[in-house]
C-alpha positions in Angstrom: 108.5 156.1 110.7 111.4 157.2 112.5 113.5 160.8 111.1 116.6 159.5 113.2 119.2 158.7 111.4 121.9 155.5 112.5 125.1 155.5 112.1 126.8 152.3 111.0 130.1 152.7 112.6 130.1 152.3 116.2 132.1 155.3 118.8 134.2 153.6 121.0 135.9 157.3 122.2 133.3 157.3 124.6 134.8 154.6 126.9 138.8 155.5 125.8 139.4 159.1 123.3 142.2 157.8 121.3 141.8 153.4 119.9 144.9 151.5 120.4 147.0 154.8 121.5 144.3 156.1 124.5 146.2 157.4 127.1 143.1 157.2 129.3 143.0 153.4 128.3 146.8 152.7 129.3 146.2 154.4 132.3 143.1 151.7 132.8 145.3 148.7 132.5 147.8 150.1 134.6 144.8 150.7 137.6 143.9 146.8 136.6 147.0 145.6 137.1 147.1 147.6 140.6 144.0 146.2 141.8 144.6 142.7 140.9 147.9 142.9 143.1 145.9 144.1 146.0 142.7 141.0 145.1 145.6 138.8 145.3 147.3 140.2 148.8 143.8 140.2 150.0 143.1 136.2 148.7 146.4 135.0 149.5 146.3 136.8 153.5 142.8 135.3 154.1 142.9 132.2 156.6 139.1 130.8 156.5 138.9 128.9 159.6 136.0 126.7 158.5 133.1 128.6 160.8 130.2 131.0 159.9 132.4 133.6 161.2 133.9 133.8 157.9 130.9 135.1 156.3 132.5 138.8 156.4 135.8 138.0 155.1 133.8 136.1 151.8 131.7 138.9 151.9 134.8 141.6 151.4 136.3 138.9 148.8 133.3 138.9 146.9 132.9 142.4 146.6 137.2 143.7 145.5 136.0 140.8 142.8 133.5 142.7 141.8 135.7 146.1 140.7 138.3 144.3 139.4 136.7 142.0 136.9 134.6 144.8 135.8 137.9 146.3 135.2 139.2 143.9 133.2 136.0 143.1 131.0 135.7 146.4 130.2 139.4 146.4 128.8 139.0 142.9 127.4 135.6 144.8 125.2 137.4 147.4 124.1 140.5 145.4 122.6 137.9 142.9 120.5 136.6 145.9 119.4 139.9 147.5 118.2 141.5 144.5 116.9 138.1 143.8 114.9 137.5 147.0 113.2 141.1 147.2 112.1 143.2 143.8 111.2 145.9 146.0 110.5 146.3 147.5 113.6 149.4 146.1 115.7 149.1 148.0 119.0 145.8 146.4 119.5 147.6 143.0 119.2 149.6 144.2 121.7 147.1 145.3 123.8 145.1 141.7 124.0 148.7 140.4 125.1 148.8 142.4 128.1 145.4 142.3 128.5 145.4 138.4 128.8 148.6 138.5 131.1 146.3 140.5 133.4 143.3 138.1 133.1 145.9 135.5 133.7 146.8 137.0 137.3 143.1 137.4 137.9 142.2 133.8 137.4 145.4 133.3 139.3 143.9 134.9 142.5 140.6 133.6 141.7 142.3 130.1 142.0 143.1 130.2 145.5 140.3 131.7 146.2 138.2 129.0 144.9 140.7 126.6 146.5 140.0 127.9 150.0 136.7 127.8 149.6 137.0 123.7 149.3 138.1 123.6 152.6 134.8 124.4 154.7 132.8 121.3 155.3 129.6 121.0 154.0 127.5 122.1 157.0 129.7 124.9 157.7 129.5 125.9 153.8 125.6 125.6 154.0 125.3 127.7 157.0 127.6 130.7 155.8 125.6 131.0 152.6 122.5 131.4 154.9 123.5 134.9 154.8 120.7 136.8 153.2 123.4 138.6 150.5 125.7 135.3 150.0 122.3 133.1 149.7 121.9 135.1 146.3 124.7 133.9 144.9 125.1 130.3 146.5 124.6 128.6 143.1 128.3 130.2 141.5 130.1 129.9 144.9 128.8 126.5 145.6 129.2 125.5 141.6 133.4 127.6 142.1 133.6 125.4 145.2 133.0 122.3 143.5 135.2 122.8 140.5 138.0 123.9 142.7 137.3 120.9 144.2 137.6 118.9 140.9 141.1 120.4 140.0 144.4 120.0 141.2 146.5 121.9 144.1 146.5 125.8 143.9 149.8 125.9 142.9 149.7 123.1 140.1 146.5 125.3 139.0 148.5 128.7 139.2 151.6 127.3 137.2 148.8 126.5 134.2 147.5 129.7 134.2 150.7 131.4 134.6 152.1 129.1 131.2 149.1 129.4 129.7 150.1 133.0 129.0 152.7 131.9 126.7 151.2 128.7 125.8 147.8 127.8 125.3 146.4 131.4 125.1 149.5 132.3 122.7 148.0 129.8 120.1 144.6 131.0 120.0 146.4 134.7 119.9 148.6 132.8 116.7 145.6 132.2 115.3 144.4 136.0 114.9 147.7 137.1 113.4 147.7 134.1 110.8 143.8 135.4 109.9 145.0 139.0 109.6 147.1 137.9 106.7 145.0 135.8 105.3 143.9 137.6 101.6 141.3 135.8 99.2 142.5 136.7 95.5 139.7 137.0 93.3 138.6 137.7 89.8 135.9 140.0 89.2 135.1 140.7 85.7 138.8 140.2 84.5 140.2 142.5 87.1 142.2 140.8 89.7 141.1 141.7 93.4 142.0 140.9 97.1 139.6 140.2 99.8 139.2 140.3 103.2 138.2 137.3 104.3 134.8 139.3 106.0 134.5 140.5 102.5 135.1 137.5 100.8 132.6 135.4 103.2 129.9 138.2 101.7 130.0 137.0 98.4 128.9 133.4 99.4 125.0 135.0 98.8 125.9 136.3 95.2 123.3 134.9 92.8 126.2 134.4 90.3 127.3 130.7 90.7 130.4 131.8 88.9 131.1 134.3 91.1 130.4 132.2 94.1 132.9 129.1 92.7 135.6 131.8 91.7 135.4 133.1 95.1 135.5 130.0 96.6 138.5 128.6 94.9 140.5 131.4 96.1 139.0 130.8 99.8 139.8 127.2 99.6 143.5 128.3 98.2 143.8 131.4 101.2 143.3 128.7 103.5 145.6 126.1 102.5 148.2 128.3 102.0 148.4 129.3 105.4 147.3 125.4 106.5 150.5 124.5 108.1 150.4 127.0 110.4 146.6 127.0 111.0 147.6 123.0 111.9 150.3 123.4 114.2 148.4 126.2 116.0 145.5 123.9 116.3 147.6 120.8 117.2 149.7 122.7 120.5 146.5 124.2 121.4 144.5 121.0 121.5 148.0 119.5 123.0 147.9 122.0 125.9 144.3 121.2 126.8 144.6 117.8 126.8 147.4 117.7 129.1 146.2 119.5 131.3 142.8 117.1 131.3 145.3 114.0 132.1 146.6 115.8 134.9 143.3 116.7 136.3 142.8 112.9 135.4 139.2 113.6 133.1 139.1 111.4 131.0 136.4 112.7 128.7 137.0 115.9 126.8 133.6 117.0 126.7 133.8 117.3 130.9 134.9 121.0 130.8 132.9 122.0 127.8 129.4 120.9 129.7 130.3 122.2 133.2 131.2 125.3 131.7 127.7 124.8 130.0 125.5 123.7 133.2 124.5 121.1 131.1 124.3 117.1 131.3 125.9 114.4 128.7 122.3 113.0 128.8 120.9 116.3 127.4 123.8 117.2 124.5 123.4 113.3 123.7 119.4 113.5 123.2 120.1 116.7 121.5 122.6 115.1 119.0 120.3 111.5 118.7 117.0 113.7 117.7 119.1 115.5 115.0 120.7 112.7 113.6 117.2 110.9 112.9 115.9 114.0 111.3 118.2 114.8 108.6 116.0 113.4 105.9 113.8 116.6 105.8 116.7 119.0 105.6 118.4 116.6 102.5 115.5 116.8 100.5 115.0 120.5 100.9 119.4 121.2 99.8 118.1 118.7 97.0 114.9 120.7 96.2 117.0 124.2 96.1 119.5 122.2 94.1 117.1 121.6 91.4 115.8 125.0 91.7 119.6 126.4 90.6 119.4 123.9 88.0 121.8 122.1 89.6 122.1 118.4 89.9 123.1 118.4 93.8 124.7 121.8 95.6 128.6 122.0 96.8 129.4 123.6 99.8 129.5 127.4 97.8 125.8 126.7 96.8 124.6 126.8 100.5 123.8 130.6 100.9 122.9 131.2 97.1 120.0 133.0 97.0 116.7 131.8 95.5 115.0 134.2 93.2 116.1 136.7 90.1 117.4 139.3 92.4 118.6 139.4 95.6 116.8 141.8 97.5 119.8 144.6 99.3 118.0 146.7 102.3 120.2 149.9 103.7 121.4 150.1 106.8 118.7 152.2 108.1 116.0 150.1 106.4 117.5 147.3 108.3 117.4 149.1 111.6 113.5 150.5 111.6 112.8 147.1 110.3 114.3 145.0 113.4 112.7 147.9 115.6 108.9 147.5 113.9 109.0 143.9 114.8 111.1 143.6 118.2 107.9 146.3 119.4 105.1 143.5 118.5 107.0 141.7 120.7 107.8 143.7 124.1 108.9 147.4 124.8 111.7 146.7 127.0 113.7 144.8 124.1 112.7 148.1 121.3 113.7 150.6 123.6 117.2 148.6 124.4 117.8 148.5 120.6 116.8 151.8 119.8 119.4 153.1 122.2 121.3 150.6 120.7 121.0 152.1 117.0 121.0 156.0 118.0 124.2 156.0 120.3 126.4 154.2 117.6 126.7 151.3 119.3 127.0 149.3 116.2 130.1 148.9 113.6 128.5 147.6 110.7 130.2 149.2 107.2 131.3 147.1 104.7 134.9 148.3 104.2 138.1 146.4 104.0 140.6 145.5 106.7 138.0 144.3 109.3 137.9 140.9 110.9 135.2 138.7 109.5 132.2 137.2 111.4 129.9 139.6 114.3 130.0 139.6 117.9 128.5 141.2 120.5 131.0 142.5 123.9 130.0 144.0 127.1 131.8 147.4 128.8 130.4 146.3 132.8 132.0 149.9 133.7 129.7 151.7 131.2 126.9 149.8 131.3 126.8 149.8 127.3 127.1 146.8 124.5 129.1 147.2 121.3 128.1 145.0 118.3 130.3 144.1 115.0 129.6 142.9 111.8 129.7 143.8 108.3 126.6 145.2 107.0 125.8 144.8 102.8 122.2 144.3 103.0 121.6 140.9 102.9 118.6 139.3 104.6 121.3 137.2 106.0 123.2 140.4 107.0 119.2 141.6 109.5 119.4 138.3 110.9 123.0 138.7 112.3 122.0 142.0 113.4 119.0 141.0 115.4 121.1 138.2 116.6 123.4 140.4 118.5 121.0 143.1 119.4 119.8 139.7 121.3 122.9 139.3 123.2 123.0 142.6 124.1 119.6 142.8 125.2 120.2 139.4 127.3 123.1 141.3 129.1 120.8 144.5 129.6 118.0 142.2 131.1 120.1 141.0 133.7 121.9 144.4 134.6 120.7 144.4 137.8 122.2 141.3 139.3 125.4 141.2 140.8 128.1 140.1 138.5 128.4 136.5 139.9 124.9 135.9 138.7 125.5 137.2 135.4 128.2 135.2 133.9 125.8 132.8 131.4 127.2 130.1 129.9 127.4 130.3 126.0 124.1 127.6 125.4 122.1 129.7 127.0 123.8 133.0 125.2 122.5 131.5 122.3 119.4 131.3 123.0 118.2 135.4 123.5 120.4 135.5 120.5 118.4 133.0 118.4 115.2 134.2 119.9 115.7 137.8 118.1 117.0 136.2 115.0 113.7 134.1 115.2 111.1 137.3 115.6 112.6 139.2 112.4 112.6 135.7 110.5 109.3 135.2 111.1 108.2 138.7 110.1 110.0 138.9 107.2 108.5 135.6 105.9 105.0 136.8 106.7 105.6 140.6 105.5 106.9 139.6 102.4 105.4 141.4 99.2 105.4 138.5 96.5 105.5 134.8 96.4 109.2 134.9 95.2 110.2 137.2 98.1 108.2 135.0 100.6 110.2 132.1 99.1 113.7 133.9 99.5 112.9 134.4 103.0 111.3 131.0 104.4 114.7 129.7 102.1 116.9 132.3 104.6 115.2 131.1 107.2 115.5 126.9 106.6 119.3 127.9 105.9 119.4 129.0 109.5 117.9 124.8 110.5 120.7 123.8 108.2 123.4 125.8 109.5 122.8 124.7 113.3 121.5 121.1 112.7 124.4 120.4 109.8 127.0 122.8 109.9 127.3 123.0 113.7 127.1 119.3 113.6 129.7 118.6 111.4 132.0 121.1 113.7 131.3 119.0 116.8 132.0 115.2 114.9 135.1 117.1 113.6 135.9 118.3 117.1 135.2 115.1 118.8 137.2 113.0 116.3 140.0 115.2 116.1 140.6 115.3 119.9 140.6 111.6 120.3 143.0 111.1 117.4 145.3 114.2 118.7 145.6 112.1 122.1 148.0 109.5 120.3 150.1 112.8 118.8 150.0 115.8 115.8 147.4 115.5 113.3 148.2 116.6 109.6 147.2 119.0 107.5 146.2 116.1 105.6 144.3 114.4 108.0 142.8 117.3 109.1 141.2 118.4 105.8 139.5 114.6 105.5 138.3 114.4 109.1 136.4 117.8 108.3 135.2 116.4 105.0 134.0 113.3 106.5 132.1 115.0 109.5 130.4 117.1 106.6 129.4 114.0 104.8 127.3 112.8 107.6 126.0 116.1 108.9 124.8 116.7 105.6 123.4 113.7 104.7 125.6 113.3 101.8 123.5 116.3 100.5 126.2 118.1 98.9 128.6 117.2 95.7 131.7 119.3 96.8 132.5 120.0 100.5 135.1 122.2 102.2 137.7 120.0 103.5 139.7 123.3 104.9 136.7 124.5 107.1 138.8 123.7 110.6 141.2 126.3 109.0 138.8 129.3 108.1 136.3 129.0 111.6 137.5 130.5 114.5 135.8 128.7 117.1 138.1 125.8 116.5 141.1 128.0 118.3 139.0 129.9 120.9 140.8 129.2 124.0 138.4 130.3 126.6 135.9 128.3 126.0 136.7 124.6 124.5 134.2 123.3 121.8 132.6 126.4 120.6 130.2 124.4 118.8 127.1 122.6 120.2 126.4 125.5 122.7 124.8 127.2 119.3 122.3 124.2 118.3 121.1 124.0 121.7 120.7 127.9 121.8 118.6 127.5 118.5 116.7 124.8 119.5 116.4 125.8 123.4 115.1 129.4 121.5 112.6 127.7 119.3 111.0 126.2 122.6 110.6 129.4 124.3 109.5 130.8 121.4 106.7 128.7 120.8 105.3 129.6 123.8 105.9 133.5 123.5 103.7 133.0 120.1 100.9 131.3 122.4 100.8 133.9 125.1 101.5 136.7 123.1 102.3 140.5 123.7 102.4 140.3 127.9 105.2 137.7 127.6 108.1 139.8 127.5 108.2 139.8 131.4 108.2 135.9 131.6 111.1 135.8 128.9 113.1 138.3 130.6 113.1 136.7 134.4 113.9 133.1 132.4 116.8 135.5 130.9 117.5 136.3 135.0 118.1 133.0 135.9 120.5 131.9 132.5 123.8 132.4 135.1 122.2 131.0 138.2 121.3 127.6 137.8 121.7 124.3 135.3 119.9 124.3 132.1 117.9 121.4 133.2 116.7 123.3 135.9 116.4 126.5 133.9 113.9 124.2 131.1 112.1 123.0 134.1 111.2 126.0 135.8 110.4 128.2 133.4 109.0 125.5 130.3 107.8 122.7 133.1 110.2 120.3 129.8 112.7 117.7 131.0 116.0 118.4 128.3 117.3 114.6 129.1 114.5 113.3 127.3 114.2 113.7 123.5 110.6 115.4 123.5 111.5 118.4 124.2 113.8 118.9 121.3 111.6 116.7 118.7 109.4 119.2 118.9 111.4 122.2 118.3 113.2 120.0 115.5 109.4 119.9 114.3 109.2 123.5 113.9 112.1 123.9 111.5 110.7 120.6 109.7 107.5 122.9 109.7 109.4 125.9 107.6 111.0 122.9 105.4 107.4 121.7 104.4 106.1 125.4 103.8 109.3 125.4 101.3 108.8 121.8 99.7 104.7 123.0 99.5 105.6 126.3 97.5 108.3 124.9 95.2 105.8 122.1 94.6 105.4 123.5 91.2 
């Protein structure tokens, strides 16, 4: 048993003394904004002349890229970071604006770089990548190549970026400031409260169903109170994308979303098909916890109730040398990441007001370090989501080594190392549990996890999908909004549930993310993706850290078809693959249905 003991509030003085005021950190953006004019003298002087002789001039390109978007990751981290741990702090608002006009000049260079590069012909193209260093990273450049290639002039491209400062960006920056004000009043034992909403979302796993409905009602009313906005921030930034798809002339809006994701429509669609003819399952166990609350069918508030007298609350530190017991049956390299992970405080996990709701996981490329957020109140819940980033963060540290072209993974496969940890301290705690009513509280936590990404996640992408189509004809209401969600929810769910929660689109932030469009089915094929490799890392046991970790490699460098195929010998376009990992949470379901039998 360790005697260290782990902070749960993360430094962030280490990279910049000083939060939103840091001098050192002003002094950063300032050097950003410095080397981004000189990336963009370099891109914008550079003539290729469509021979192999421009291998040296890529080469140079590649390499100023390099420094300056470690530069401006590194600032982007720290900003999430300030703006999450403190909703009331305006200067960090500030900050992500000018933080975001310098990612905007970036990406404006980067789009005449990628421009030029269209303009070699495909022999010429194959033979400068036949350079030993640019043969490394021939998958991104060719895949850069090919997307410039997809797009429209460099200049039509750089007036986008350059409005999508104001404009598309702006919204999803709207969005923040409309959350920050966002207050859930509540009533706890006849005193009146307010709630963060990250505090408020905590309560959704209090045993109390009165509790729980209270709660809810004052999330529901939070919400709509603030649902104009919410919808006219939603509607503009839908508006903006979808322009800019017509003039690109894609037709589909789910184009972007799975080249971003190296992925085929054949693969999301079998994904989607096998799901959608396995719901029964996952409706009879909502029904069989329904009964088990006395309760004729669950609403939406029920979904995280707990099963059991009490709900079982685990410190901080218990939390931590749990994750670390189990994470060491599995492979040394992923402990030792999240030991250092625990003992340099690189986690902010109090429960205290004022911070944003939800976790995330950010990288600092200049400091080789990962910060993780959350809000920690000793939950089972509360371990998986901590596991669940220590997974991103290992995924980045596995893959430290390549250059930082072949690092950028796309978020389905982000999922997955993500998922993967979730799964290992699942698993244990189902099988470590002391009594048969702790077992059952676990293996319940554990199907809620199958619900949330086959259901949930589902009902975000019908939502998504519908609402897109219906926005191309003009503004969607408040109104039309709320029963678009409630009807995606109906058929995720099966009809499992007797109250739903039409506001949903408002409360979720990855419905206004602007960098990357439909934040939703990326998760379920994490999950699912995860369950797959997992499988096999039970079969092979202990040694197969090694095999997980070079599969981890090649997440940035290659399509997810490819990726399966390589490293699971499994064809994703075909529904096997994913009716068996499917099968694996319909395993957990049947445990459940086997011990409530009774």
């Amino acid at each position: 048993m360790t005697t260290t003991t782990y902070f749960d509030v993360w430094d962030l003085d280490v990279f910049f003394d000083g939060g939103s005021n840091s001098p050192a950190f002003d002094s950063h953006l300032n050097e950003s904004g410095q080397l981004i004019q000189e990336f963009n003298t370099l891109v914008k002087g550079w003539e290729p002349t469509n021979s192999v002789a421009d291998q040296a001039s890529i080469k140079q390109l590649i390499s100023q890229f390099e420094v300056v978007a470690k530069k401006i990751r590194q600032a982007g981290a720290l900003v999430s970071c300030l703006q999450a741990q403190n909703t009331e702090d305006k200067k960090a608002n500030d900050l992500r604006g000018r933080v975001t006009a310098l990612s905007a000049n970036f990406q404006n260079a980067l789009t005449v770089m990628d421009q030029k590069l269209t303009t070699y012909d495909q022999d010429v193209w194959e033979a400068i990548l036949g350079d030993s260093e640019l043969n490394d990273l021939s998958f991104v450049l060719t895949e850069r190549r090919e997307r410039a290639a997809e797009k429209l002039s460099q200049e039509e491209e750089s007036v986008i970026n350059a409005l999508g400062v104001d404009g598309y960006h702006a919204w999803g920056q709207m969005y923040d400031v409309i959350v920050g004000t966002v207050k859930v009043a509540v009533n706890e034992n006849g005193e009146d409260k307010v709630l963060s909403v990250g505090q408020a979302a905590n309560k959704f796993s209090n045993p109390d169903r009165s509790v729980r409905k209270n709660v809810f009602n004052g999330w529901e009313k939070a919400w709509n109170d603030k649902s104009d906005y919410l919808a006219t921030t939603l509607n503009h930034l839908a508006g903006f994308r979808l322009n800019v798809y017509k003039m690109r002339g894609w037709e589909d809006v789910l184009k972007e979303p799975l080249d971003i994701n190296r992925m085929k429509k054949e693969t999301l669609d079998a994904m989607w098909n096998v799901i959608s003819q396995n719901k029964e399952p996952f409706v009879k166990f909502l029904n069989r916890k329904a009964s088990l609350l006395d309760l004729d069918k669950l609403s939406w508030y029920d979904l995280d109730a707990p099963l059991g007298k009490a709900e079982s609350k685990v410190s901080y530190q218990e939390g931590a040398e749990f994750i670390l017991e189990h994470f060491s049956k599995f492979g040394e390299e992923m402990t030792s990441f999240s030991k250092k992970a625990f003992e340099e405080r690189w986690i902010e996990a109090e429960d205290r007001p004022g911070k944003a709701p939800g976790g995330f996981h950010t990288y600092f490329p200049e400091s080789a370090q990962s910060r993780i957020f959350m809000t920690y109140s000793g939950t089972p819940s509360n371990i998986s989501t901590l596991a669940h980033e220590l997974g991103h963060g290992f995924h980045t540290y596995a893959m430290r080594d390549l250059h930082l072209l072949n690092r950028n993974y796309a978020m389905n496969v982000a999922e997955t190392a993500s998922t993967f940890a979730e799964m290992i301290c699942a698993d244990a705690a189902v099988k470590s549990a002391k009594s048969e009513e702790e077992k059952l509280a676990l293996l319940e936590d554990k199907v809620q996890r199958s619900v949330a990404l086959l259901m949930n996640i589902h009902a975000r992408f019908l939502f998504e999908t519908r609402f897109y189509e219906e926005r191309k004809n003009g503004l969607v209401n408040v109104e039309r909004l709320n029963t678009l969600m409630e009807e995606a929810q109906k058929e995720a769910y099966g009809g499992a549930l007797d109250e739903y929660h039409p506001s949903f689109w408002a409360s979720k932030l990855h419905f206004f993310i602007t960098g990357v469009p439909f934040y939703n089915f990326p998760y379920t094929f994490g999950y699912l993706f995860s369950l797959g490799i997992y499988a096999q890392a039970l079969e092979e046991g202990k040694g197969y850290e090694e095999k997980y970790i070079a599969l981890l490699k090649d997440t940035a460098s290659m399509t997810v078809e490819d990726l399966a195929m390589k490293h699971l010998n499994v064809d994703l376009t075909k529904p096997d693959f994913w009716e068996k990992a499917v099968q694996l949470c319909i395993d957990d379901v049947e445990e459940f249905m086997k011990l409530t039998s009774k």
